[in-house]
C-alpha positions as CSV (number, residue, x, y, z in Angstrom):
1,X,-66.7,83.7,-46.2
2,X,-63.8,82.1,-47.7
3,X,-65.1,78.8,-46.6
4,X,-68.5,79.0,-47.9
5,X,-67.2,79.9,-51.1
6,X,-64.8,77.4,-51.5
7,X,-67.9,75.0,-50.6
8,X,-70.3,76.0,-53.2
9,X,-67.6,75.7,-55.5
10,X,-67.3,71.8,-54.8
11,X,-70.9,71.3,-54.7
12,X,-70.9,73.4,-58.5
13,X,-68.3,71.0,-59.6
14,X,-70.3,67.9,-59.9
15,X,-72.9,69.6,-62.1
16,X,-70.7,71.4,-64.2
17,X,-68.3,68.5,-65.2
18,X,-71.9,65.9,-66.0
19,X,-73.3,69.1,-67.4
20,X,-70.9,69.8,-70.1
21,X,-70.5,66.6,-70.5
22,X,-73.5,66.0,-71.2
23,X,-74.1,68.5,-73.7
24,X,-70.9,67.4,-75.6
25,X,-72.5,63.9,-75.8
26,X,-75.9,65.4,-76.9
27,X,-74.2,67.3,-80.0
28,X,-72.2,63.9,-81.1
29,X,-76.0,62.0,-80.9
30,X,-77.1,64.4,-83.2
31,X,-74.6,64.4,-85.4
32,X,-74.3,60.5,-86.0
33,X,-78.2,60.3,-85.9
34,X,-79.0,62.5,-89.0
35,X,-80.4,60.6,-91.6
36,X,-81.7,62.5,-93.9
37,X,-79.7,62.1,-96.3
38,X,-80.3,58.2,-96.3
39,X,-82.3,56.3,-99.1
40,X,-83.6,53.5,-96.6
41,X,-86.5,54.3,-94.6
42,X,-85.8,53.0,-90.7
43,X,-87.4,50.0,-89.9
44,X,-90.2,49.6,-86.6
45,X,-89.7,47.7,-83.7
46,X,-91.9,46.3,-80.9
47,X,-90.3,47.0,-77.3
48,X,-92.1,43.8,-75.0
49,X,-95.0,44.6,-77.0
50,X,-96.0,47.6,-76.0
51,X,-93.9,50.6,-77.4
52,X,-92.3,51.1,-80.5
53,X,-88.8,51.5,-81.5
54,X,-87.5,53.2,-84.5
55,X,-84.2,51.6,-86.1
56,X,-81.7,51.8,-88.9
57,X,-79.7,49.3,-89.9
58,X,-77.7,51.6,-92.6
59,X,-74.4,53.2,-91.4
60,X,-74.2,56.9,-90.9
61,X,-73.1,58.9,-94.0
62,X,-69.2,59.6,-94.5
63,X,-70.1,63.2,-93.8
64,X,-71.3,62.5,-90.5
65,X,-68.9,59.8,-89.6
66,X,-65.9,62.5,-90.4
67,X,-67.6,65.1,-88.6
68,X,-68.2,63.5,-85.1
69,X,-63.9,62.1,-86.1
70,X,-62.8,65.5,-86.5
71,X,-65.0,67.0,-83.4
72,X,-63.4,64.6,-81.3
73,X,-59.9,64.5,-82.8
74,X,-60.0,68.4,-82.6
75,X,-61.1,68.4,-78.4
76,X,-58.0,65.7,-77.4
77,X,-55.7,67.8,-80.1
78,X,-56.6,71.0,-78.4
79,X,-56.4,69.4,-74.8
80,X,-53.0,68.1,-75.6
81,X,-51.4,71.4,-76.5
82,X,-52.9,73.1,-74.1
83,X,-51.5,70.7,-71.8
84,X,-47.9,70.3,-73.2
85,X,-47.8,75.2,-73.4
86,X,-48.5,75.2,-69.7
87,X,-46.1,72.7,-68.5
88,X,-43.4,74.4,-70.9
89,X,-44.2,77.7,-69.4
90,X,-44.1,76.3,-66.0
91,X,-40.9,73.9,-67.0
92,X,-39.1,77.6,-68.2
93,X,-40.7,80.4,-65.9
94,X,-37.5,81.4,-63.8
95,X,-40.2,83.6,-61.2
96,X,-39.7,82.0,-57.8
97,X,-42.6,83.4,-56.1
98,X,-45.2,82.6,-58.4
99,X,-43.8,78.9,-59.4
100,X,-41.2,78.4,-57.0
101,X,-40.3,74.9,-57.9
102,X,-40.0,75.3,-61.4
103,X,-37.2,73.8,-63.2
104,X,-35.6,76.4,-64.2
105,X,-35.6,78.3,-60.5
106,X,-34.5,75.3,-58.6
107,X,-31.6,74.8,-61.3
108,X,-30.3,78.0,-60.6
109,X,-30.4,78.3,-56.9
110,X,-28.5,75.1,-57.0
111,X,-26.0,75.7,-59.5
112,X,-22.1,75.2,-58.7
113,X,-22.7,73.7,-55.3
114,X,-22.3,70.5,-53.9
115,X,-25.0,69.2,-51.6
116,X,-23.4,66.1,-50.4
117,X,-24.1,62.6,-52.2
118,X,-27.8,61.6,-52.3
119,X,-29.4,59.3,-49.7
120,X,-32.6,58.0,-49.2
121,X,-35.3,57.9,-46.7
122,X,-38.3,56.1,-46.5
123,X,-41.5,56.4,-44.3
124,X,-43.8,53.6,-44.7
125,X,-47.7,55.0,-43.1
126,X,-48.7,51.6,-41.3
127,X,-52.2,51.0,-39.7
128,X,-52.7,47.9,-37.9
129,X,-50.5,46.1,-41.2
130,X,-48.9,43.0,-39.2
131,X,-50.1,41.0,-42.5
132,X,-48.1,43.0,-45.0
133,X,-45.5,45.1,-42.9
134,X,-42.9,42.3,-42.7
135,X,-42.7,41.1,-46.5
136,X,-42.7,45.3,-47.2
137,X,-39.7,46.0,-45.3
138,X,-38.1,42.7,-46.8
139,X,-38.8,44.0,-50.3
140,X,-36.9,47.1,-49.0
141,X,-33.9,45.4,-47.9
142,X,-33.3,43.8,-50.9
143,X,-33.2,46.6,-53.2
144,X,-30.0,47.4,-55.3
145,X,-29.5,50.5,-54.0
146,X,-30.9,49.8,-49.8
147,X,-31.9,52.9,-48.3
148,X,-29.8,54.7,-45.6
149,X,-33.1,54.9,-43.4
150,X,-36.3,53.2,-43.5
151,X,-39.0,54.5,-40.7
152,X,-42.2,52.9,-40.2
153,X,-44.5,55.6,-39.2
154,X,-47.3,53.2,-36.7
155,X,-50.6,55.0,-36.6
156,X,-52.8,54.1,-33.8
157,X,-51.5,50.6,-34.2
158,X,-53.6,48.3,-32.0
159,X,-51.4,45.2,-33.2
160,X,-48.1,43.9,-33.8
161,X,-47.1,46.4,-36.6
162,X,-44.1,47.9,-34.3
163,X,-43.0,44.8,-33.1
164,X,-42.8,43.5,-36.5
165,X,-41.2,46.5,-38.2
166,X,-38.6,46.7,-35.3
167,X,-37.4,43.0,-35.8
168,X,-37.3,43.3,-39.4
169,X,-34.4,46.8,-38.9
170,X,-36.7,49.6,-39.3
171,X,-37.2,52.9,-37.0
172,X,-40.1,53.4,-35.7
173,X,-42.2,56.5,-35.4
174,X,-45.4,56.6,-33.2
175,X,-48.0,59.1,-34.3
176,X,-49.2,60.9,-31.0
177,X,-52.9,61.8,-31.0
178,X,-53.4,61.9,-34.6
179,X,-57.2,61.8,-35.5
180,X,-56.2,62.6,-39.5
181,X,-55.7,59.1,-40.9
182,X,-52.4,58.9,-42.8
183,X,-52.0,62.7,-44.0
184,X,-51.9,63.5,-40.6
185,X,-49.1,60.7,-39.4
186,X,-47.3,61.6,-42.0
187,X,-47.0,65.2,-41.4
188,X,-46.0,64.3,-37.7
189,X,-43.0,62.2,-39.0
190,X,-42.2,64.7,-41.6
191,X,-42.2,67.3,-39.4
192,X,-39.5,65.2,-37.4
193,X,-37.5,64.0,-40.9
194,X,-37.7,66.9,-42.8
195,X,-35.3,69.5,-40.9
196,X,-32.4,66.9,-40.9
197,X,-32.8,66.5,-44.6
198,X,-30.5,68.6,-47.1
199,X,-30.6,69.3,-51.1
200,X,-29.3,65.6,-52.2
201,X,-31.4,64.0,-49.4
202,X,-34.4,62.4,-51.0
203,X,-37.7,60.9,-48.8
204,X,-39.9,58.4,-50.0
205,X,-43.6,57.9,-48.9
206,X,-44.6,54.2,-50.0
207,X,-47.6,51.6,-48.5
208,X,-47.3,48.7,-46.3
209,X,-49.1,46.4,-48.7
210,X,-47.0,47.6,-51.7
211,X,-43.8,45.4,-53.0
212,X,-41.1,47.2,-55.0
213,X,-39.3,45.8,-58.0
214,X,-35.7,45.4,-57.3
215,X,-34.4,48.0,-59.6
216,X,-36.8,50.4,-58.2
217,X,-34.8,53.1,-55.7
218,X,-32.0,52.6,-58.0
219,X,-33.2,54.3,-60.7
220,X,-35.0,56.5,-58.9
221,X,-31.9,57.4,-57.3
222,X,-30.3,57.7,-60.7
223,X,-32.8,60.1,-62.0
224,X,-32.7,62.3,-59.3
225,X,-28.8,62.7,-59.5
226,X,-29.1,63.7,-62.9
227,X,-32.0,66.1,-63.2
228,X,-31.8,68.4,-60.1
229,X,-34.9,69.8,-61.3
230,X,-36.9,66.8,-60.6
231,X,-39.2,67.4,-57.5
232,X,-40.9,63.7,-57.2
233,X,-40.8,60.3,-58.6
234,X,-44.1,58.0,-58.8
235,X,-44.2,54.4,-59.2
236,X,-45.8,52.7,-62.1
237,X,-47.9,50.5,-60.5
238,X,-49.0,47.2,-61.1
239,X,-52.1,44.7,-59.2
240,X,-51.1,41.7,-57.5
241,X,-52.0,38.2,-58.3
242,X,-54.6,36.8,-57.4
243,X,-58.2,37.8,-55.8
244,X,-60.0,36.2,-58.9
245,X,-62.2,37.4,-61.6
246,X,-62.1,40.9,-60.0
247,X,-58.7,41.0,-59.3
248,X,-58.1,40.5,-63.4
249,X,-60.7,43.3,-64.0
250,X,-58.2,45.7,-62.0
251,X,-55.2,44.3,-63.4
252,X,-56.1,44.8,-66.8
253,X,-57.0,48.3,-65.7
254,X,-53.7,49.1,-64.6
255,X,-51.9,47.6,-67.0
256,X,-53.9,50.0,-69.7
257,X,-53.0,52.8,-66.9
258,X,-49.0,52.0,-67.2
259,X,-49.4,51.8,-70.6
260,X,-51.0,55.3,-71.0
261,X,-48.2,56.6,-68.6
262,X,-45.4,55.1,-71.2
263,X,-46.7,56.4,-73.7
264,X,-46.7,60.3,-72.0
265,X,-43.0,59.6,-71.4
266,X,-43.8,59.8,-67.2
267,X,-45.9,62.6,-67.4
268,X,-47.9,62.0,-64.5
269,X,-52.0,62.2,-63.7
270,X,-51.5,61.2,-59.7
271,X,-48.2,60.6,-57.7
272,X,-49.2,57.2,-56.7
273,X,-49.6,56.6,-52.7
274,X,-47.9,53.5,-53.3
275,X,-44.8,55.0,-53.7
276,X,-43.5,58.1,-54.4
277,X,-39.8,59.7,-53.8
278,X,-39.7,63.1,-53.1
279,X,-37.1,66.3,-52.8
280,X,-37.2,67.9,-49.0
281,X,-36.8,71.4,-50.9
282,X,-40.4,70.4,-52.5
283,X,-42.2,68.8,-49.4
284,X,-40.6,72.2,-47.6
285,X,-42.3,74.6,-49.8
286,X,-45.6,73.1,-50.0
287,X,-45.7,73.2,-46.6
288,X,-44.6,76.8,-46.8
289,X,-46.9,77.7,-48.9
290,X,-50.2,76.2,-47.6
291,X,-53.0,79.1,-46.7
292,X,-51.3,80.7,-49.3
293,X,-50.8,79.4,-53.1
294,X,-52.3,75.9,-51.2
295,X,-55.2,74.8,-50.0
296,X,-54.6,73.9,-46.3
297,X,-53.2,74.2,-42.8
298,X,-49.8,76.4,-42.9
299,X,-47.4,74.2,-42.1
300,X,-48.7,70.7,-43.2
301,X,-46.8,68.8,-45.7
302,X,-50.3,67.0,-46.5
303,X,-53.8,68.1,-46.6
304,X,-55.7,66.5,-43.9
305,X,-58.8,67.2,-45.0
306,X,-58.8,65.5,-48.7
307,X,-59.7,62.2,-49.1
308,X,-56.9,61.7,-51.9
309,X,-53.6,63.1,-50.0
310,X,-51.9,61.6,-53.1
311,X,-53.2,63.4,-55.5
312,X,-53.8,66.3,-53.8
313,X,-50.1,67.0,-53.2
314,X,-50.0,66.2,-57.2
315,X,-51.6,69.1,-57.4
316,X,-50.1,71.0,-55.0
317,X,-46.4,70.4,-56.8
318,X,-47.7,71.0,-60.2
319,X,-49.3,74.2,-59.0
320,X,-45.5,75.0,-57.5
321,X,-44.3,74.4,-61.4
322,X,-42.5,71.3,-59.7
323,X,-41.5,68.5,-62.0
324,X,-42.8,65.0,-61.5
325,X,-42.8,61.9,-63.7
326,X,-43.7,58.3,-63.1
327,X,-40.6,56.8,-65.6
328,X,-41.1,53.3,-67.0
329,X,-37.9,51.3,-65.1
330,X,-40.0,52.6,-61.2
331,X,-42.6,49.9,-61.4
332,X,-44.1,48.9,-58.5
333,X,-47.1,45.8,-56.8
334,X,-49.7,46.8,-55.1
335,X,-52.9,45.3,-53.9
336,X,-55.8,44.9,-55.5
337,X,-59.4,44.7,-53.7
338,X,-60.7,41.3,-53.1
339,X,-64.6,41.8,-53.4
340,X,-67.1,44.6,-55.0
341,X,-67.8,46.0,-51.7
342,X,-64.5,46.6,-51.2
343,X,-63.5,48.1,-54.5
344,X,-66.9,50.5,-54.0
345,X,-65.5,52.1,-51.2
346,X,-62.2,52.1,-52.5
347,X,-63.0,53.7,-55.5
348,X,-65.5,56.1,-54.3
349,X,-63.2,57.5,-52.1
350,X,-60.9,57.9,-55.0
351,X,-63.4,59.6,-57.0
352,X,-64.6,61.5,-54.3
353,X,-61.3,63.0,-53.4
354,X,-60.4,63.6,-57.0
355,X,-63.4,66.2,-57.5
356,X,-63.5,67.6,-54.1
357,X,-59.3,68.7,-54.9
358,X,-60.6,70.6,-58.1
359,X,-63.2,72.1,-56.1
360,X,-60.8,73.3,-53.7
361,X,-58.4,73.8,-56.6
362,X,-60.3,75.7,-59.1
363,X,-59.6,76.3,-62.9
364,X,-56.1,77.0,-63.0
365,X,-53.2,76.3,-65.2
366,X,-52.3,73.1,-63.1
367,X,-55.4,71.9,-63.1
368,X,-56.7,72.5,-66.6
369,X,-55.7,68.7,-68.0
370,X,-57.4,67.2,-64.5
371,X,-60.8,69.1,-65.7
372,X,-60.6,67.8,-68.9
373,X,-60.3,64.3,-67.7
374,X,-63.6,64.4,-65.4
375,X,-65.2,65.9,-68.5
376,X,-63.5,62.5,-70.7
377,X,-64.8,60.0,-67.6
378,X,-68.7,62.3,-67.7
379,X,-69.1,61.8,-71.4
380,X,-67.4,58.0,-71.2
381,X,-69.8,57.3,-68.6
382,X,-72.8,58.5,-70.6
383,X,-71.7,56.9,-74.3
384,X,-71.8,53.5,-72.4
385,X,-74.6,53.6,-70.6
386,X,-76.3,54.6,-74.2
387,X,-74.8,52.1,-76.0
388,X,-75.9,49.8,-73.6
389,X,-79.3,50.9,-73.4
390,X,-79.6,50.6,-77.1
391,X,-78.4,46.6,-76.7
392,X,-81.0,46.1,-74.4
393,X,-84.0,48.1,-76.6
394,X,-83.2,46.3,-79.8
395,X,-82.9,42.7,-77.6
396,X,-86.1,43.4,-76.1
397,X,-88.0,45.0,-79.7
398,X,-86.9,42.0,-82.1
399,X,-88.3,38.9,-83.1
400,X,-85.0,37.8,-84.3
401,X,-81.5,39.3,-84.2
402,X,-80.1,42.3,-86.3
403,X,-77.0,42.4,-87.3
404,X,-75.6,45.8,-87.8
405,X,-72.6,45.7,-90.5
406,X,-71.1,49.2,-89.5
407,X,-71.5,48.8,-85.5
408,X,-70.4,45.5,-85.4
409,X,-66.6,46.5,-87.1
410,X,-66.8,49.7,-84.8
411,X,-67.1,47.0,-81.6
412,X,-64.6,44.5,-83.1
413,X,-61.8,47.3,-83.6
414,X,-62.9,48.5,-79.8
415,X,-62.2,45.1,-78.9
416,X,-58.7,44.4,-80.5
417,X,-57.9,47.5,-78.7
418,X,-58.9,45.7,-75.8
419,X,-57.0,43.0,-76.6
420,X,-53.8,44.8,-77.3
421,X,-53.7,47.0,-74.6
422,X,-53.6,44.3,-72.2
423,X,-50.9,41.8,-74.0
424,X,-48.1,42.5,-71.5
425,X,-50.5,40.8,-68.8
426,X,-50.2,37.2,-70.4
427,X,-52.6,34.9,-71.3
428,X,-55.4,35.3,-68.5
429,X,-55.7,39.1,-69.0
430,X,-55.7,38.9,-73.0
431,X,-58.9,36.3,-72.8
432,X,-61.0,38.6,-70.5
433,X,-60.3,41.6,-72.6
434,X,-61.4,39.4,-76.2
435,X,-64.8,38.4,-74.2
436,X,-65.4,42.0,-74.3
437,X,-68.5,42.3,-72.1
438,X,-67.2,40.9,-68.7
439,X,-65.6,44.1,-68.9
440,X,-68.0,46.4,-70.1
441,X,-69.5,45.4,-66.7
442,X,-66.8,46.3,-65.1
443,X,-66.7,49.9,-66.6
444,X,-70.4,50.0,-65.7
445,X,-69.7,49.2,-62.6
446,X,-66.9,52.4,-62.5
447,X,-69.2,54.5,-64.0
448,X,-72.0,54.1,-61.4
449,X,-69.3,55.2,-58.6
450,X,-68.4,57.5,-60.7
451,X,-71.9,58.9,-60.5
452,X,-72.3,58.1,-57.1
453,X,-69.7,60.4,-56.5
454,X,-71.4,63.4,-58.6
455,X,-74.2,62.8,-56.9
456,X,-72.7,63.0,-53.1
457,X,-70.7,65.9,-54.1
458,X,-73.7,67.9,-55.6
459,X,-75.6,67.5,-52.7
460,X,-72.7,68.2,-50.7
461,X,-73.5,65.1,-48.6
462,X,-70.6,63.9,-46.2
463,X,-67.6,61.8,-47.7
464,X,-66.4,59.1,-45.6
465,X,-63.0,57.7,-46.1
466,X,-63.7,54.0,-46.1
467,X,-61.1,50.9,-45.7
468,X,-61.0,47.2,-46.7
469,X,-59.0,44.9,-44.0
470,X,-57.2,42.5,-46.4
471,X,-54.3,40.3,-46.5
472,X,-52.0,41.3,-49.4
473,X,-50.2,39.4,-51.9
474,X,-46.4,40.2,-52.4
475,X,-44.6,39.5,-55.8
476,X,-41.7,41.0,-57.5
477,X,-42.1,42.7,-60.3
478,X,-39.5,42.3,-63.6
479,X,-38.6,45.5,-64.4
């Protein structure tokens, strides 16, 4: 019974986020399409000759233009302090079996005891990655602060991933009849790791095909000896070079991703699969606490049957009222997917998994901001695919070109933005962002997975979980 409920949730969940959504994006149209208040009559258009188009090439009134400000001013206000009251109550609550990992519960159990000084281990989920495995574990090495332990946990490795990871100085765990992809090797390592691990022991899940910056464990090691409250540290991620045209596309899109994060001061959307440091006493009690407070198996650090394990045990911590940032100075390289195909399935497995957590999630506290964020992407996707169905309409309806004064400033201030967003990516990343369509295309692109995605999940058809064989590209990073 449980079940079934839980799966007519996710299949509600795609309807309700386009839905709304939808309706939000219906009320703005209205609002910036009243003209009757204007002087000009709209002018008529001829659509390949056959249908007519009504247009206006006057500016919508001040009224309107400060109505359809405030509306949307007043929706990201609201989300925002909604956001920042339930992360203070969690941050304060002192109620241990309600929000167990809050800050100011952990603080106190630990208080006025030593728990040794703080060491790090490191799993590193490897399937079939001879490519990458062997530049990863050097990147390891190198760090300022080297790890006491670094474990490569081989999934159903067909190649020379062991061999590879033993010569370079790493342990090696085997998974053993694991049919669960990485969630599942990883709770069979953990499972192994965890019980050995005390309060000041730390454990760090990262990718083969990810390179971290020097000063990466460093600080991470830093922050966690000052903030005992601190459950888990993300890495800012960065793409690799490389991979072309679409590698730039995703570049630029994390780089506006990092820049976000700054700007929130680390306060996280996902714990990054990349790489992520985690508290025992955290991994512990979300294992505890599956079947119950969780979604899952009782007794598995990760959900093995999301698509997203990362952001799934985001949600899992934040539901505990545990702490997690993604702090500026824990940057990290990862890889970025080398053709459209590839960044399809990658990204509608993302999407995919994103929706199917809330589903499985619900509206809670934890979750409120992640709602709000598919309904952002729902009316994003929509406002585009509008605007550019209006470019194509009046190219298609006009003998000649008209220029619109008021829409051509609101697309040369969207493209500054663009512009600006992107600077710290050099020259290459600030000249795709000034061309401005390229990477409309791109977001079109997003937004039809993103659709896709709805679509599947409405119709509760089968998600698959989709991988890209690849050879990686290592660089450091400069912190």
């Amino acid at each position: 019974m449980e079940k079934s409920g839980t799966q007519g949730l996710q299949r509600a969940v795609g309807g309700l986020i386009f839905g709304t959504a939808a309706i939000g994006a219906g009320l703005l149209w209205w609002s910036v399409s009243d003209t009757a208040s204007r002087a000009a009559e709209p002018k008529d258009g001829l659509v390949l000759g056959a249908w007519h188009l009504l247009y206006d090439t006057e500016m919508p009134s001040v009224s309107t233009l400060a109505a359809a400000a405030g509306l949307a001013l007043l929706f990201a206000a609201g989300v925002a302090l909604l956001e920042r009251r339930i992360a203070n109550r969690a941050r304060r609550s002192d109620d241990g079996h309600r929000l167990p990992l809050s800050p100011r519960h952990v603080m106190a159990e630990t208080r006025g005891q030593f728990h040794g000084e703080v060491t790090l281990t490191v799993l590193v989920p490897a399937h079939n990655e001879e490519q990458a495995i062997t530049g990863t574990l050097a990147a390891l090495f190198a760090q300022s602060y080297r790890p006491q332990r670094v474990i490569v946990v081989a999934d159903n490795c067909t190649d020379d991933t062991v061999a590879l990871a033993l010569r370079a100085g790493a342990d090696v765990i085997e998974s053993q009849g694991n049919v669960h992809k990485k969630a599942g090797a990883l709770n069979q390592a953990l499972a192994r790791v965890l019980p050995a691990q005390g309060e000041n022991d730390l454990v760090m899940v990262m990718d083969a095909d990810t390179s971290l910056d020097a000063g990466f464990l460093d600080a991470v090691v830093r922050r966690m000896t000052e903030d005992r409250g601190l459950m888990a540290i993300g890495g800012l991620f960065y793409g690799e070079e490389g991979k072309g045209l679409i590698g730039q596309f995703q570049r630029n899109e994390y780089l506006r991703y990092g820049r976000d994060l700054r700007r929130r001061r680390g306060r996280v959307f996902v714990l990054t699969g990349t790489a992520t440091v985690f508290r025992p006493r955290a991994l512990r009690t979300v294992a505890e606490e599956r079947g119950r407070m969780l979604p899952g198996v009782p007794g598995d650090v990760y959900d093995t049957l999301v698509l997203t394990e990362d952001n799934e045990i985001t949600l899992a911590l934040k539901t505990l009222g545990g702490l997690v940032i993604s702090p500026a100075d824990c940057t990290v390289v990862t890889e970025v997917m080398p053709t459209w195909r590839g960044l399809w399935v990658q990204r509608l497995r993302w999407q995919r998994g994103a929706l199917e957590n809330l589903g499985e999630y619900g509206m809670r506290p934890a979750t409120f901001r992640y709602w709000a964020q598919q309904l952002g992407i729902g009316y994003g996707v929509i406002a585009l695919m509008s605007y550019l169905l209006m470019m194509a309409l009046m190219t298609l309806s006009f003998d000649s070109w008209v220029w619109f004064p008021f829409w051509l400033g609101t697309g040369m201030v969207f493209t500054v933005e663009r512009i600006i967003t992107v600077w710290p990516g050099g020259w290459r990343a600030r000249l795709l962002a000034a061309t401005l369509f390229p990477e409309l295309a791109y977001a079109l692109f997003l937004d039809i997975v993103y659709l896709k995605g709805i679509i599947d999940m409405s119709l509760g058809r089968t998600a698959s979980w989709g991988t890209v064989v690849q050879t990686p590209t290592h660089r450091t990073v400069d912190a």
